[in-house]
C-alpha positions as CSV (number, residue, x, y, z in Angstrom):
1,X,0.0,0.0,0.0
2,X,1.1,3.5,-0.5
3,X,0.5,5.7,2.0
4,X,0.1,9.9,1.7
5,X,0.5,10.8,5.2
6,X,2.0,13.9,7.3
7,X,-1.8,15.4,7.6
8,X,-1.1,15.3,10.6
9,X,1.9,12.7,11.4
10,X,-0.4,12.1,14.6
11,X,-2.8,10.8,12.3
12,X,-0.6,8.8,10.1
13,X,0.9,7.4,12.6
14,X,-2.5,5.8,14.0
15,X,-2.5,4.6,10.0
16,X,1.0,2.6,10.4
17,X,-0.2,0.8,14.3
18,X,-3.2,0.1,12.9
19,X,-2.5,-1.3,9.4
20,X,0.8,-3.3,11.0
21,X,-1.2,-4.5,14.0
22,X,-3.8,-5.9,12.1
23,X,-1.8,-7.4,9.5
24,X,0.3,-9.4,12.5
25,X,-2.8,-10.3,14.1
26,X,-4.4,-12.4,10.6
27,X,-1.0,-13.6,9.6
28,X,0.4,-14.2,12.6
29,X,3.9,-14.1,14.0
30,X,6.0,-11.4,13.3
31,X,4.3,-10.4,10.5
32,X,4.0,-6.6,9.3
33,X,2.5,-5.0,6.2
34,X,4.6,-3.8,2.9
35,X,3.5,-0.4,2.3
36,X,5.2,2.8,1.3
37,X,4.8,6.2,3.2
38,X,5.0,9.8,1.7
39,X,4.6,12.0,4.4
40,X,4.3,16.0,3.4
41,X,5.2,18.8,6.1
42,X,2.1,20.0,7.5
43,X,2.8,23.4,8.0
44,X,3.2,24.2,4.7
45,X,-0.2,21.9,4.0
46,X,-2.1,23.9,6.9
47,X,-0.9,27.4,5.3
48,X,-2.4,26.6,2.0
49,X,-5.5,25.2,3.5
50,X,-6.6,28.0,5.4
51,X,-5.7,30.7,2.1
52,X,-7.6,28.4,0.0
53,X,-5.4,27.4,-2.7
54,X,-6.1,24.0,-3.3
55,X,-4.2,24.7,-6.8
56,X,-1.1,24.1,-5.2
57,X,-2.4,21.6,-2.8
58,X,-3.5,19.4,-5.7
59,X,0.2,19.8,-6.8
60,X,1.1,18.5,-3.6
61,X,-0.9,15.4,-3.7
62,X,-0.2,14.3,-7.3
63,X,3.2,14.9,-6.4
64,X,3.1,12.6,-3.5
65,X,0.5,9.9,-5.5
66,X,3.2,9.6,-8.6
67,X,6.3,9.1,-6.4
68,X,4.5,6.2,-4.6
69,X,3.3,4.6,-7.7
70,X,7.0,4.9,-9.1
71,X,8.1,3.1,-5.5
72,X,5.9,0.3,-6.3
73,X,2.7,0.8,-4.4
74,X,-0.2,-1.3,-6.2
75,X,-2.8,1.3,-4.6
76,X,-3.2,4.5,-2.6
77,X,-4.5,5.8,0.2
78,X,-4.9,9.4,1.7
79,X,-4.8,9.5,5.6
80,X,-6.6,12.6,6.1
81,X,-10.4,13.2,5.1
82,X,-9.4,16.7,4.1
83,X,-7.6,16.3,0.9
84,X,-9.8,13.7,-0.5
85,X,-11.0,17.1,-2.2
86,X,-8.5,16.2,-4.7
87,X,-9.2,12.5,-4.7
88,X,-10.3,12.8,-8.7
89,X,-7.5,14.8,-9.5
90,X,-4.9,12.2,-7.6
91,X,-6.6,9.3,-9.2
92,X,-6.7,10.7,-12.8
93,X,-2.8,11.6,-12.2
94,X,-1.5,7.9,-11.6
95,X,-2.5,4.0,-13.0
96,X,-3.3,2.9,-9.3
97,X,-6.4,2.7,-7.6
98,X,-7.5,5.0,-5.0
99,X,-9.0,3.5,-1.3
100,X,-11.8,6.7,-0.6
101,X,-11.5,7.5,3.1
102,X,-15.6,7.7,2.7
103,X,-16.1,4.5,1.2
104,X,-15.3,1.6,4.2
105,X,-17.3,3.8,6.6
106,X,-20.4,4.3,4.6
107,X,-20.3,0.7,4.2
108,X,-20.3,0.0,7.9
109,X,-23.0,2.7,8.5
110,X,-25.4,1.4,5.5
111,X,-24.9,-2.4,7.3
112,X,-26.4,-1.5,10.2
113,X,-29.3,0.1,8.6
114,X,-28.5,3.7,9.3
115,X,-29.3,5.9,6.9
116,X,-28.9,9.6,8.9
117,X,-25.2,10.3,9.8
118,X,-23.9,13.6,11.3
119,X,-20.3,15.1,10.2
120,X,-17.6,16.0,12.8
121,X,-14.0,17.1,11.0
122,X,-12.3,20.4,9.2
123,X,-14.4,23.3,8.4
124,X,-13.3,22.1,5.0
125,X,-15.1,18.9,5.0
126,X,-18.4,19.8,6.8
127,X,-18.6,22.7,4.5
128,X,-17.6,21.5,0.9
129,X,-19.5,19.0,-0.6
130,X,-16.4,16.8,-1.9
131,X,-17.1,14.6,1.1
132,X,-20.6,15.0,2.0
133,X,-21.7,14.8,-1.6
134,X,-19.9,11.4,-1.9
135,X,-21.8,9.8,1.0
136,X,-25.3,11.2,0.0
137,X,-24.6,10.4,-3.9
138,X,-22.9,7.3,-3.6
139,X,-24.0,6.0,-0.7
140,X,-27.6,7.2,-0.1
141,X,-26.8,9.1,3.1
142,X,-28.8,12.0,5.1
143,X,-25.4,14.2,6.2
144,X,-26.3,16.4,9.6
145,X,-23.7,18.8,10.3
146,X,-23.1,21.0,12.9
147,X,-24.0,24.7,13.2
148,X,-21.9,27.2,12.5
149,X,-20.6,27.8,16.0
150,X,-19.9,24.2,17.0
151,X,-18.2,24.0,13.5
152,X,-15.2,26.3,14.4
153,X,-15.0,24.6,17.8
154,X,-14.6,21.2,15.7
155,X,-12.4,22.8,13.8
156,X,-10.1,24.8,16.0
157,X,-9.7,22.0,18.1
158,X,-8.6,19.7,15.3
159,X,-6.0,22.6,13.8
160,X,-4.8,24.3,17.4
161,X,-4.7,21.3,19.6
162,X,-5.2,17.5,17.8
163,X,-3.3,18.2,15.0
164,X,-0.3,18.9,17.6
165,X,-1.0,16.0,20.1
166,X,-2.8,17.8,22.4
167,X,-5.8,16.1,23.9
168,X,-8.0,18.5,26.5
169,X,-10.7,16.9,28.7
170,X,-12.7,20.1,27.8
171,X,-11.8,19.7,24.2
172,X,-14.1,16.5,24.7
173,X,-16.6,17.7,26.5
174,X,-17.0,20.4,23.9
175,X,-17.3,17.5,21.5
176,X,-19.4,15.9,23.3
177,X,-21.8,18.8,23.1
178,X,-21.7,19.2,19.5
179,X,-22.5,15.1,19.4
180,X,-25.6,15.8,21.4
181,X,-26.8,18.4,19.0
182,X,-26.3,16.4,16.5
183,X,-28.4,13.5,17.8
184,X,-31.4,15.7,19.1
185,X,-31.4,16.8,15.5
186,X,-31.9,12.9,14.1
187,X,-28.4,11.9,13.9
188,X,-28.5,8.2,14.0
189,X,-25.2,8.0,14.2
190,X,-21.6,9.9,14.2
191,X,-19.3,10.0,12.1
192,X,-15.3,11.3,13.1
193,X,-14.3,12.8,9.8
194,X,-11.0,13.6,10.4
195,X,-8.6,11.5,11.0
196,X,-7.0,13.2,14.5
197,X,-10.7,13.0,16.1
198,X,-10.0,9.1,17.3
199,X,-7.3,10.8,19.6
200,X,-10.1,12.9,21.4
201,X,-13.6,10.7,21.2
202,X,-14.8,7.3,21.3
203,X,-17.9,5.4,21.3
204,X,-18.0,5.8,24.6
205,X,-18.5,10.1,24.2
206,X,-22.0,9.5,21.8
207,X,-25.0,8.1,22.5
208,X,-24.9,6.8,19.3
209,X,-22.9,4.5,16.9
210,X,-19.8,6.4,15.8
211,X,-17.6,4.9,13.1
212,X,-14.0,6.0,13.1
213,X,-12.7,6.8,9.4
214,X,-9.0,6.2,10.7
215,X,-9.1,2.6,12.5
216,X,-12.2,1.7,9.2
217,X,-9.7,3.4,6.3
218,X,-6.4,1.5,7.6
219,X,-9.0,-1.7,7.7
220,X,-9.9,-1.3,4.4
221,X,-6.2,-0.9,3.3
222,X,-5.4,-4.3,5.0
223,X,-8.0,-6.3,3.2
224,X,-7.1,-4.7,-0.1
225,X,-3.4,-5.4,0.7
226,X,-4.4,-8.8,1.5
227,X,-6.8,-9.9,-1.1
């Protein structure tokens, strides 16, 4: 697998225990998984994020798909929800499949028979439609997201304290709130759309099903690395 981390390296990092721990635990002894990691410099990602030129950004990402291709990766994967705003663009530009981020966990949600989700990650994915528009399109979601208030408090805590391996008990409560909302609204379940949000909340913050797009991407990678 070929990995395009660094958004965050907390995040990617969560990618490589995962995908190695669960490639030990089906093949068993010391077992670990072949994969290739790109991983960019987030500060320089985060500036052009937040000035909005994905042009460049999309640069970034091609960039990063092609040299993994050229290392010998048989298929990509993004670990960030973010920049799968690009994921056309990144797909067109090599002759390796693309593992969506959205895919694995729309899957999970539609096998349980849920069909109204509510959106926790950047201000960039609640608010575009390059994420939410692939889980109502594709996957025949209803995509609750938060209000404008709660949504810069789930984004500043993902850019000023996740993103830098800070984790605040009051951060949590605050997303704990903004679950709440959520659920009062219809939200049958929850789902953590970016990939740092597994390092604040678990199922054990909503009082619904939440479905981790980290731990349920890495999955996905293993079982397509393994098939």
């Amino acid at each position: 697998m070929g990995l395009i981390g660094g958004m965050s390296w907390e995040s990617s990092a969560q990618y490589y225990r995962i995908v190695n721990q669960e490639v030990r635990a089906r093949l068993g002894g010391v077992h670990s998984a072949k994969s290739l990691m790109w991983s960019m410099d987030f500060g320089e990602i985060e500036r052009l994020q937040h000035i909005g030129d994905w042009s460049a950004l999309t640069g970034e990402m091609t960039d990063a798909a092609r040299r993994l291709e050229a290392g010998g990766a048989d298929f990509l994967v993004i670990c960030t929800n973010t920049m799968h705003r690009m994921a056309d663009a990144i797909s067109a530009a090599v002759s390796i499949p693309l593992l969506h981020i959205a895919d694995p966990t729309a899957e999970k949600i539609k096998a349980l028979g849920l069909s109204r989700v509510g959106l926790l990650g950047t201000a960039f994915t609640m608010e575009q439609d390059f994420y939410k528009g692939r889980l109502i399109e594709r996957h025949g979601q209803d995509v609750l997201v938060p209000g404008e208030e709660d949504r810069k408090t789930v984004h500043d805590i993902i850019y000023k304290e996740l993103v830098v391996g800070r984790v605040e008990d009051a951060s949590r409560d605050a997303y704990r709130q903004v679950i709440q909302r959520l659920v009062e609204r219809g939200a049958q379940a929850i789902i953590m759309g970016c990939t740092e949000i597994m390092l604040l909340i678990s199922q054990a913050d909503s009082p619904v099903p939440v479905f981790d797009t980290t731990e349920l991407h890495a999955l996905a990678a293993v079982d397509r690395a393994l098939a």
